[in-house]
C-alpha atoms as an extended CHARMM CRD file, in Angstrom:
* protein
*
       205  EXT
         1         1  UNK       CA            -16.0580000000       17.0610000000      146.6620000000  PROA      1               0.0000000000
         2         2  UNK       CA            -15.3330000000       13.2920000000      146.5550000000  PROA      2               0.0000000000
         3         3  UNK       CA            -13.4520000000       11.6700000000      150.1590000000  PROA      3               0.0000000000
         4         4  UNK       CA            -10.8830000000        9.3180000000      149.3320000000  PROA      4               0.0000000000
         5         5  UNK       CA             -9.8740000000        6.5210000000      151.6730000000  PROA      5               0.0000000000
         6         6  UNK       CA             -5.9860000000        5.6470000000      151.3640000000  PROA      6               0.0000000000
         7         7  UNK       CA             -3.8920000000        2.9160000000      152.9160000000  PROA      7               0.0000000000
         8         8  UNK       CA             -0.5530000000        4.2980000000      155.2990000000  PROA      8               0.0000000000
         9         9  UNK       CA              2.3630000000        3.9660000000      153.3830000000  PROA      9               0.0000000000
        10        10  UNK       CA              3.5640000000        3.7930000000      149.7500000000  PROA      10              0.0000000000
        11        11  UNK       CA              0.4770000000        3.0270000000      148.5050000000  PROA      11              0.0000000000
        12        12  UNK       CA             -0.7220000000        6.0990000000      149.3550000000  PROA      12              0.0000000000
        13        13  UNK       CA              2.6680000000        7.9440000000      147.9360000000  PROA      13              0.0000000000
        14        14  UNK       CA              1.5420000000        5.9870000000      144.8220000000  PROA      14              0.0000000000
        15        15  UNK       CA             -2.0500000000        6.8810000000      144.6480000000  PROA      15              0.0000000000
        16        16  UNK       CA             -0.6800000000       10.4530000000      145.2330000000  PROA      16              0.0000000000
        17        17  UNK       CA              1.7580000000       10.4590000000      142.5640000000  PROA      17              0.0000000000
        18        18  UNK       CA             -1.0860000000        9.3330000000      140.1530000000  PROA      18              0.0000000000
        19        19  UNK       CA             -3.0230000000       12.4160000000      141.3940000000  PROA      19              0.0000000000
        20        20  UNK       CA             -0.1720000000       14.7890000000      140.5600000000  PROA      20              0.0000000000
        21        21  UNK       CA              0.2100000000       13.1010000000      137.4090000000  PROA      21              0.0000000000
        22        22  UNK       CA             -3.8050000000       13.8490000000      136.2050000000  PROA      22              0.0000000000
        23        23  UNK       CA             -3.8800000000       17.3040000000      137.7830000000  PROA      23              0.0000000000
        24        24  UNK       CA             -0.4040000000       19.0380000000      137.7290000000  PROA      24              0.0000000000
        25        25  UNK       CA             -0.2890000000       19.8970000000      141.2240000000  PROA      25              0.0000000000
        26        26  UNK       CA              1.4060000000       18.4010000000      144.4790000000  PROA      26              0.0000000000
        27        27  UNK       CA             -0.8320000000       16.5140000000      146.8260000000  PROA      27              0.0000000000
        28        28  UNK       CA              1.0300000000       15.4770000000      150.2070000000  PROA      28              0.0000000000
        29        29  UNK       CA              0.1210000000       15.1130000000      153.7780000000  PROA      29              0.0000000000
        30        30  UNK       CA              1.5320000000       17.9120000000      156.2520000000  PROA      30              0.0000000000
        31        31  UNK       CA              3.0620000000       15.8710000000      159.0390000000  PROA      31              0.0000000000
        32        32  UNK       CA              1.4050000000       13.5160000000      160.8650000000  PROA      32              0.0000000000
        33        33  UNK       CA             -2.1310000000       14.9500000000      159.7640000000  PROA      33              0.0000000000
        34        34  UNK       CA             -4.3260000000       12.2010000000      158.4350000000  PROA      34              0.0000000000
        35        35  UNK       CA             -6.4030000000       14.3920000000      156.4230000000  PROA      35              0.0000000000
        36        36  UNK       CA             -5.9810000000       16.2080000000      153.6170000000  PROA      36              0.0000000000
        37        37  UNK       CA             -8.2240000000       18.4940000000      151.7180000000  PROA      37              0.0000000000
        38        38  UNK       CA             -7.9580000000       20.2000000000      148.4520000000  PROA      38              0.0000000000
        39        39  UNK       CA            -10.6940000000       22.1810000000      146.6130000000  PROA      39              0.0000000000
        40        40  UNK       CA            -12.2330000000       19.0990000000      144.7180000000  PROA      40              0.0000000000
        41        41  UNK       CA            -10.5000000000       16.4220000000      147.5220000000  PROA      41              0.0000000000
        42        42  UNK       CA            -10.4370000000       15.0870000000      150.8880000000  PROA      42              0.0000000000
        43        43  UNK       CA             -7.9790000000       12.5710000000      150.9450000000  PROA      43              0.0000000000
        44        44  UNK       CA             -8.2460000000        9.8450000000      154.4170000000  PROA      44              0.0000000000
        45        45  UNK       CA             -5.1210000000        8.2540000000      155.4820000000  PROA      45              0.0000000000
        46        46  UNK       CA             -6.4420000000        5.2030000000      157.4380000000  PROA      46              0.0000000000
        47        47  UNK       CA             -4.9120000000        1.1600000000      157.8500000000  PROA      47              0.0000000000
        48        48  UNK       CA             -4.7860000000       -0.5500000000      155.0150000000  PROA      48              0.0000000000
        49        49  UNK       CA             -7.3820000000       -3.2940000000      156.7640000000  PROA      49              0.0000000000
        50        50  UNK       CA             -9.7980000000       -0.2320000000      156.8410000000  PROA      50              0.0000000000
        51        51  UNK       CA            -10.0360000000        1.3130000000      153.6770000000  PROA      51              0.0000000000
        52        52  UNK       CA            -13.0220000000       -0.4860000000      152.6030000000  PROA      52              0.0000000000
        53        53  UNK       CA            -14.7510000000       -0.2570000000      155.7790000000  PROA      53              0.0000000000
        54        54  UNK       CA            -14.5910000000        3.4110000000      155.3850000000  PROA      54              0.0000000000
        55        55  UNK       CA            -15.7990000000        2.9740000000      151.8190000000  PROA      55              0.0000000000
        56        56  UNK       CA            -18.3680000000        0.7740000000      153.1710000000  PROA      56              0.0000000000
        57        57  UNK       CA            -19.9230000000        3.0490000000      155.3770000000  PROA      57              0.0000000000
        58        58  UNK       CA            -19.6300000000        6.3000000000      153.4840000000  PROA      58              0.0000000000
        59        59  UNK       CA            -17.0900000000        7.6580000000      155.2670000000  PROA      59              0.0000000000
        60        60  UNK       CA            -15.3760000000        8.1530000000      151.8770000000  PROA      60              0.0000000000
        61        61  UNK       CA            -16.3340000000        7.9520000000      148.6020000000  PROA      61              0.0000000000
        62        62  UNK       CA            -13.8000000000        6.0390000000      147.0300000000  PROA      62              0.0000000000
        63        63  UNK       CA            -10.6180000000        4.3040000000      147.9960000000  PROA      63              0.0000000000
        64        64  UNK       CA             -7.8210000000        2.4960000000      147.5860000000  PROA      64              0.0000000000
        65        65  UNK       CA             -7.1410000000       -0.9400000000      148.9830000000  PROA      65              0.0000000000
        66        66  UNK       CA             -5.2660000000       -4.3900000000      147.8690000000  PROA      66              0.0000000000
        67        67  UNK       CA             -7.4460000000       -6.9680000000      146.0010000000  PROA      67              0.0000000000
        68        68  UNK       CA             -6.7380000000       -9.6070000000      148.9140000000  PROA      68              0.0000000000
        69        69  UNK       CA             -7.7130000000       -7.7530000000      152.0380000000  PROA      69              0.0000000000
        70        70  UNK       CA            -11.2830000000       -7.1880000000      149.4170000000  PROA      70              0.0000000000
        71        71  UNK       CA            -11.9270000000      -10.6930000000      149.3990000000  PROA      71              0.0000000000
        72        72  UNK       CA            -10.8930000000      -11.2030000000      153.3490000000  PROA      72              0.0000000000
        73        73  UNK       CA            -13.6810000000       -8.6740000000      154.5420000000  PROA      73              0.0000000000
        74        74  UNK       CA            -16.2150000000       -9.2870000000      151.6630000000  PROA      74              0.0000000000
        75        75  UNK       CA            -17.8170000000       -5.9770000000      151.8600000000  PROA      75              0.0000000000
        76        76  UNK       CA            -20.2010000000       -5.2280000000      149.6140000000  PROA      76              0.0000000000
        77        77  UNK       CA            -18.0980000000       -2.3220000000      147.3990000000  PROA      77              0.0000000000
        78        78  UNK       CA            -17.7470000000       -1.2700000000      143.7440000000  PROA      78              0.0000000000
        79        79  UNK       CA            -14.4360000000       -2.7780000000      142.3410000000  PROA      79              0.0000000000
        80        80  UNK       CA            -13.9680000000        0.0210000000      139.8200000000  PROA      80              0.0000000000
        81        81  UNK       CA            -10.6250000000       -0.2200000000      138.5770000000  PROA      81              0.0000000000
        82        82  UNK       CA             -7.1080000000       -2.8060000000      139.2390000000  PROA      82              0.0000000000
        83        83  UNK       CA             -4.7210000000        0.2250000000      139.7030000000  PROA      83              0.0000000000
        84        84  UNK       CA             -1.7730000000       -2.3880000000      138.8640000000  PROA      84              0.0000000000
        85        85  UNK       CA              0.5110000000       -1.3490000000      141.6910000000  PROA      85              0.0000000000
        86        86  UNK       CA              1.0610000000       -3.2650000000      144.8170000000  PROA      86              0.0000000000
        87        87  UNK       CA              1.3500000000       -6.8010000000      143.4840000000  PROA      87              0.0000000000
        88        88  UNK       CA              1.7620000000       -9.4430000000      145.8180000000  PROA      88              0.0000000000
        89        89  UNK       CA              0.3620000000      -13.4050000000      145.7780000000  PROA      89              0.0000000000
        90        90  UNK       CA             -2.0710000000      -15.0220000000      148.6400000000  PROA      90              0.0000000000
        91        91  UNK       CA              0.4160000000      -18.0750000000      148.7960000000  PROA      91              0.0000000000
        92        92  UNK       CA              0.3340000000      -21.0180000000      151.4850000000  PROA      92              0.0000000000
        93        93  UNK       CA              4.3670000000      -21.9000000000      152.5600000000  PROA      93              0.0000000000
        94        94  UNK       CA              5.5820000000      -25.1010000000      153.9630000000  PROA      94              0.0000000000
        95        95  UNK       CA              9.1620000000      -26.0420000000      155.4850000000  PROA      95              0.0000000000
        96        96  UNK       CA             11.8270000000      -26.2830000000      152.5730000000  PROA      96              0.0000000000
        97        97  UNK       CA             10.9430000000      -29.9550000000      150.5480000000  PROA      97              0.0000000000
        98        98  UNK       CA              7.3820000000      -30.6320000000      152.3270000000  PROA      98              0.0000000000
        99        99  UNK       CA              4.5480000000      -30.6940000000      149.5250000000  PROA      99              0.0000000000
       100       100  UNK       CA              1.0700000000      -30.1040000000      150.0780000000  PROA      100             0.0000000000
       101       101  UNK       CA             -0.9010000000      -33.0070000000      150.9490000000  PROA      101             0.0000000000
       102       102  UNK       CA             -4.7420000000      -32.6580000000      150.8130000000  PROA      102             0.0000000000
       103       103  UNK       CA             -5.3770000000      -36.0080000000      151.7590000000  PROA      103             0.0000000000
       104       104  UNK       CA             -4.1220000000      -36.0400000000      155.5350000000  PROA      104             0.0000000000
       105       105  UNK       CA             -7.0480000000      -36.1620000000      157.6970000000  PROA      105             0.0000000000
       106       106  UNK       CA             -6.7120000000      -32.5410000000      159.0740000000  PROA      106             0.0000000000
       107       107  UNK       CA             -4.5940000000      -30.2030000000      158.3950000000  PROA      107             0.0000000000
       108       108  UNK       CA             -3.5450000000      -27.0060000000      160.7960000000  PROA      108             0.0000000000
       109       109  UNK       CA             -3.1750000000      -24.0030000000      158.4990000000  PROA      109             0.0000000000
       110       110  UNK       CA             -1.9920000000      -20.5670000000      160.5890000000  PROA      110             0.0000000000
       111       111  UNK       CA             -2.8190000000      -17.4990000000      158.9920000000  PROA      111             0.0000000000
       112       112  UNK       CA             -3.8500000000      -13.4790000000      159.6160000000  PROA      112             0.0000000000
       113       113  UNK       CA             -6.7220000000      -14.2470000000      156.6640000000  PROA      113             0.0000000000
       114       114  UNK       CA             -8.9040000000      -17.0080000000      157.5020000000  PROA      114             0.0000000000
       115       115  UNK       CA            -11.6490000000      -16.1980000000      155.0790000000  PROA      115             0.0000000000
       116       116  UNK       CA             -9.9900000000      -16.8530000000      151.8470000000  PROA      116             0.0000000000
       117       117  UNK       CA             -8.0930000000      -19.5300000000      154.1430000000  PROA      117             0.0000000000
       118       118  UNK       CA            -11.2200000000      -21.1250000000      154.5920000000  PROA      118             0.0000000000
       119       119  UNK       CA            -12.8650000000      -20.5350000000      151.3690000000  PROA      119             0.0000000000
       120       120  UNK       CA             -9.6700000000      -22.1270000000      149.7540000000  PROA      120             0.0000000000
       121       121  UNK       CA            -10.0720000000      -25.1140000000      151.7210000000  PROA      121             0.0000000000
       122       122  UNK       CA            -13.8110000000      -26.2790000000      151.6140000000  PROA      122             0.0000000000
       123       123  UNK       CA            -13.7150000000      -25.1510000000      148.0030000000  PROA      123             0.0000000000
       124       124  UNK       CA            -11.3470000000      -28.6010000000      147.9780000000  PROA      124             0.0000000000
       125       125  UNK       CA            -13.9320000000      -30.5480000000      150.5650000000  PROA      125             0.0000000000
       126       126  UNK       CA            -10.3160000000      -30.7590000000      152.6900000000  PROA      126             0.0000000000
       127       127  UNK       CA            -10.7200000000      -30.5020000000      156.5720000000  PROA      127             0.0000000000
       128       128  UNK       CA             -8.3230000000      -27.5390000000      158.1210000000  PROA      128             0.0000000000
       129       129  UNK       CA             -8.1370000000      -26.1190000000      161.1410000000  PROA      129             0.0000000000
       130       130  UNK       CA             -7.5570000000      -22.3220000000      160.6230000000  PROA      130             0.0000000000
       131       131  UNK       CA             -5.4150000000      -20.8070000000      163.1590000000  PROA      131             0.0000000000
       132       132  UNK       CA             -5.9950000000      -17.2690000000      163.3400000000  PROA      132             0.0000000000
       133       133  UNK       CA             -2.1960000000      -15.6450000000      164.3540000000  PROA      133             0.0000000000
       134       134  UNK       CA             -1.3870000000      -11.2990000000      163.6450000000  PROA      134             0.0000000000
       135       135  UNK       CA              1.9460000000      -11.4790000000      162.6700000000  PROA      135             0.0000000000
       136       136  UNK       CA              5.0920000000      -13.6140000000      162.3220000000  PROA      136             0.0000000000
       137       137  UNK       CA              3.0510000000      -16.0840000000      161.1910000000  PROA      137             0.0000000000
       138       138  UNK       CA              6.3490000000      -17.8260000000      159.4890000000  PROA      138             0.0000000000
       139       139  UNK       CA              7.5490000000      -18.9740000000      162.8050000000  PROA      139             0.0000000000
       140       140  UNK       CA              4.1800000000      -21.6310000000      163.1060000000  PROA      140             0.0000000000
       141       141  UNK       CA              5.0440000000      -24.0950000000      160.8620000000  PROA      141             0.0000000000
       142       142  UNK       CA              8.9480000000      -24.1380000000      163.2210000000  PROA      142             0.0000000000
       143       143  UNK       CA              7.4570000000      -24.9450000000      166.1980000000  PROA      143             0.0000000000
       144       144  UNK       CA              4.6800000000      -27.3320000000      165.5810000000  PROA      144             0.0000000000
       145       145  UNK       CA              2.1000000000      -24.9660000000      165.8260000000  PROA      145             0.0000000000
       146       146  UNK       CA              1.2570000000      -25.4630000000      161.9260000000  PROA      146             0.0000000000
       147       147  UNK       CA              1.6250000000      -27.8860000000      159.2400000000  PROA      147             0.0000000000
       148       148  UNK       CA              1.3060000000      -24.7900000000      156.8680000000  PROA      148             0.0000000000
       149       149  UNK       CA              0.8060000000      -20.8410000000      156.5470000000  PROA      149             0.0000000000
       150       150  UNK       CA             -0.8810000000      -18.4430000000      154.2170000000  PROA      150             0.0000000000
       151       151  UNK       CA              0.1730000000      -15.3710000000      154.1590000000  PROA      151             0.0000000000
       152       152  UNK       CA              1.1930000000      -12.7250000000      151.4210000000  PROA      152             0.0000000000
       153       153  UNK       CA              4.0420000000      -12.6630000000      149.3330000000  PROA      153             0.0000000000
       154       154  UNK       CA              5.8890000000      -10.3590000000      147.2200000000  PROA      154             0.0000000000
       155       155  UNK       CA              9.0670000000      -11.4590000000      146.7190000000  PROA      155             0.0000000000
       156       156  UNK       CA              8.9420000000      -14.8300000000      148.6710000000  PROA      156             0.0000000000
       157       157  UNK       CA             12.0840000000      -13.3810000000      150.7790000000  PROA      157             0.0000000000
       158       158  UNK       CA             10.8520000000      -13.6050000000      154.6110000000  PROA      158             0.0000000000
       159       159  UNK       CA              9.6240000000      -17.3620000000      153.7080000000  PROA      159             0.0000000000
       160       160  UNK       CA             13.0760000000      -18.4300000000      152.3400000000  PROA      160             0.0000000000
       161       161  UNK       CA             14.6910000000      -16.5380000000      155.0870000000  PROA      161             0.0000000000
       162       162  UNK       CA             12.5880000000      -18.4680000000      157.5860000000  PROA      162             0.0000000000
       163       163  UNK       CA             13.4510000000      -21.9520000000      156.5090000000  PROA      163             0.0000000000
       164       164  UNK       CA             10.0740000000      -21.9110000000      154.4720000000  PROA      164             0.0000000000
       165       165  UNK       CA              8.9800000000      -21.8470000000      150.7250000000  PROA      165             0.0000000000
       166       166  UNK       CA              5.9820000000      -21.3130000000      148.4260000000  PROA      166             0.0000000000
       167       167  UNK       CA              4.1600000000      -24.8930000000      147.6250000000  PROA      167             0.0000000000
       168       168  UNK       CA              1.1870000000      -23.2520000000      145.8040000000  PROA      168             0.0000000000
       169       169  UNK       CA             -0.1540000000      -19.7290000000      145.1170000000  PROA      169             0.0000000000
       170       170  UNK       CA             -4.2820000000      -19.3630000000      146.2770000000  PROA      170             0.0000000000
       171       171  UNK       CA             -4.2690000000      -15.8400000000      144.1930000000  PROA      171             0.0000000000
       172       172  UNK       CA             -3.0220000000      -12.4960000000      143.1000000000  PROA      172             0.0000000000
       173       173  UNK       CA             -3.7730000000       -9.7260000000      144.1820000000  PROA      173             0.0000000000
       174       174  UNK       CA             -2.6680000000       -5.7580000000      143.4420000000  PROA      174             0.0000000000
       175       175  UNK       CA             -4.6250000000       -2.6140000000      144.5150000000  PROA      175             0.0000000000
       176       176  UNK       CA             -7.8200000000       -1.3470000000      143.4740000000  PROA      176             0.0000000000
       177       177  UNK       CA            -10.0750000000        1.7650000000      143.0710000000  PROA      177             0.0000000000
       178       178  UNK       CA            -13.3430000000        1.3690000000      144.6170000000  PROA      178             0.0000000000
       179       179  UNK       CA            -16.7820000000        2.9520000000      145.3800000000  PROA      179             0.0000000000
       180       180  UNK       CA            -18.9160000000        2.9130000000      147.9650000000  PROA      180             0.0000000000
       181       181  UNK       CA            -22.5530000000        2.2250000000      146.5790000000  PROA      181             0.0000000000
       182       182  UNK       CA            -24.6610000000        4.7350000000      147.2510000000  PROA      182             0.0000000000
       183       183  UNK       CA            -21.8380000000        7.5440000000      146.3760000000  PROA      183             0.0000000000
       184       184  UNK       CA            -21.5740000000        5.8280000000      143.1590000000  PROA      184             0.0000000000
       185       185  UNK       CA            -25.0860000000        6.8430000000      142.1650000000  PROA      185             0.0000000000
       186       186  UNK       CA            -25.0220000000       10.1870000000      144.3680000000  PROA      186             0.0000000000
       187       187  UNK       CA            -21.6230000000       11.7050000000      142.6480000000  PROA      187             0.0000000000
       188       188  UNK       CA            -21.5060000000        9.4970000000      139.4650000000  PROA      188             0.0000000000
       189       189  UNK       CA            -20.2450000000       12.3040000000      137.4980000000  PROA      189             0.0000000000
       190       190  UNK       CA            -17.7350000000       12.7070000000      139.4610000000  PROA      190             0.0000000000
       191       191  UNK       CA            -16.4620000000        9.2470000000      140.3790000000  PROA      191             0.0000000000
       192       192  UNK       CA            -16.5760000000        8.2460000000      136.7800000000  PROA      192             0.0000000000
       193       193  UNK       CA            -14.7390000000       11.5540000000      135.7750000000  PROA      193             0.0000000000
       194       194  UNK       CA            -11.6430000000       10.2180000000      138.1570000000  PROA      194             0.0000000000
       195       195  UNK       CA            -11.7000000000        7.0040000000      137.0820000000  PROA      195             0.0000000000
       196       196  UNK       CA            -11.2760000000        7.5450000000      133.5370000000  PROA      196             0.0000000000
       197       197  UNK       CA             -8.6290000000       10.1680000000      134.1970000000  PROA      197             0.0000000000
       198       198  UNK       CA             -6.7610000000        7.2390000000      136.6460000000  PROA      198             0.0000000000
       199       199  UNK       CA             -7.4300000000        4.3770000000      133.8600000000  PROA      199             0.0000000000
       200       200  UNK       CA             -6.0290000000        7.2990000000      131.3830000000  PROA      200             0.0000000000
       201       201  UNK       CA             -2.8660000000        6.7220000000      133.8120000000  PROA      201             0.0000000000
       202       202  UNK       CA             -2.3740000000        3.0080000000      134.4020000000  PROA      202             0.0000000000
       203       203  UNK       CA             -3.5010000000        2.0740000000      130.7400000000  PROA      203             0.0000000000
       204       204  UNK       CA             -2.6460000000        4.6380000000      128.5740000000  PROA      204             0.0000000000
       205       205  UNK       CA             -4.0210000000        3.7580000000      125.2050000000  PROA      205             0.0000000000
């Protein structure tokens, strides 16, 4: 039996659907339960933010989580497959008609991900001061707090709504099906059998 680690919300009806899809049979949570086991299954339902974790650990097998909260926590997974859903950007946003300026002497960036924050910054030798916030982060850059954010974006519509717009993208991202290590070599029959039935999904030949 493989345990799979899903994110709360449509990625998880996604990941489901794909499921159906491969094996002809209806896979959904009863209400409110956060597990979910079928004869060859346990499916997880946990926060996006720890999906790998649980991979991580062994607390599942395999899961599903976005490319950009990957490279946040840096845990040391298997990236097995990009599952091409969930596609957003890791953009930074300034007020409408400010541009990006890497020469000012320090720049406050505010921001729920400050590694790839940081990482995007020294990679440029520039000097910012990350300001960890957990939400509404658009409203920093209004009141002073912030000369910029990065946050994600889909469809750029909660910047623009908020007086703010993309100046420059740091990366894409969209989910992915990964491993932990040691299941990888424990149940490889297994976990490669679902990923080339998924990869039969997302890129049929």
């Amino acid at each position: 039996m493989l345990t799979v680690a899903l994110p709360k919300g449509r990625i998880a009806q996604e990941t489901l659907e794909i499921f159906e899809t491969i094996f002809g049979e209806t896979f959904a949570f009863d209400d409110r339960k956060l597990i979910l086991e079928t004869p060859n299954f346990k499916f997880l339902l946990v926060r996006n933010q720890d999906v790998a974790t649980y991979v991580f650990h062994q607390a599942a097998d395999i899961g599903v989580v976005g490319l950009d909260t990957l490279e946040e926590q840096g845990l040391d997974v298997i990236r097995l497959l990009d599952l091409k859903r969930g596609r957003c950007k890791v953009a930074i946003g300034m007020r409408n008609g400010e541009t990006l300026d890497l020469t000012k002497p320090e720049l406050k960036v505010a921001t729920k991900m400050v590694n790839i924050t940081k990482r995007y910054f020294a990679d440029r030798a520039v000097a910012a001061d990350v300001i960890k916030l957990y939400g509404s982060i658009e409203l920093a850059p209004l009141v002073g707090l912030a000369d910029m954010i990065v946050d994600i974006v889909e469809t750029g519509t909660t910047m623009k709504q908020n007086g703010l717009e993309v100046v420059e993208t740091i990366m894409e991202s969209s989910t992915y099906l990964i491993a932990n290590k040691n299941s990888f070599f424990a149940k490889k029959t297994e976990i490669l059998d679902i990923y080339e039935k998924i990869n039969g999904v997302i890129n049929p030949s």
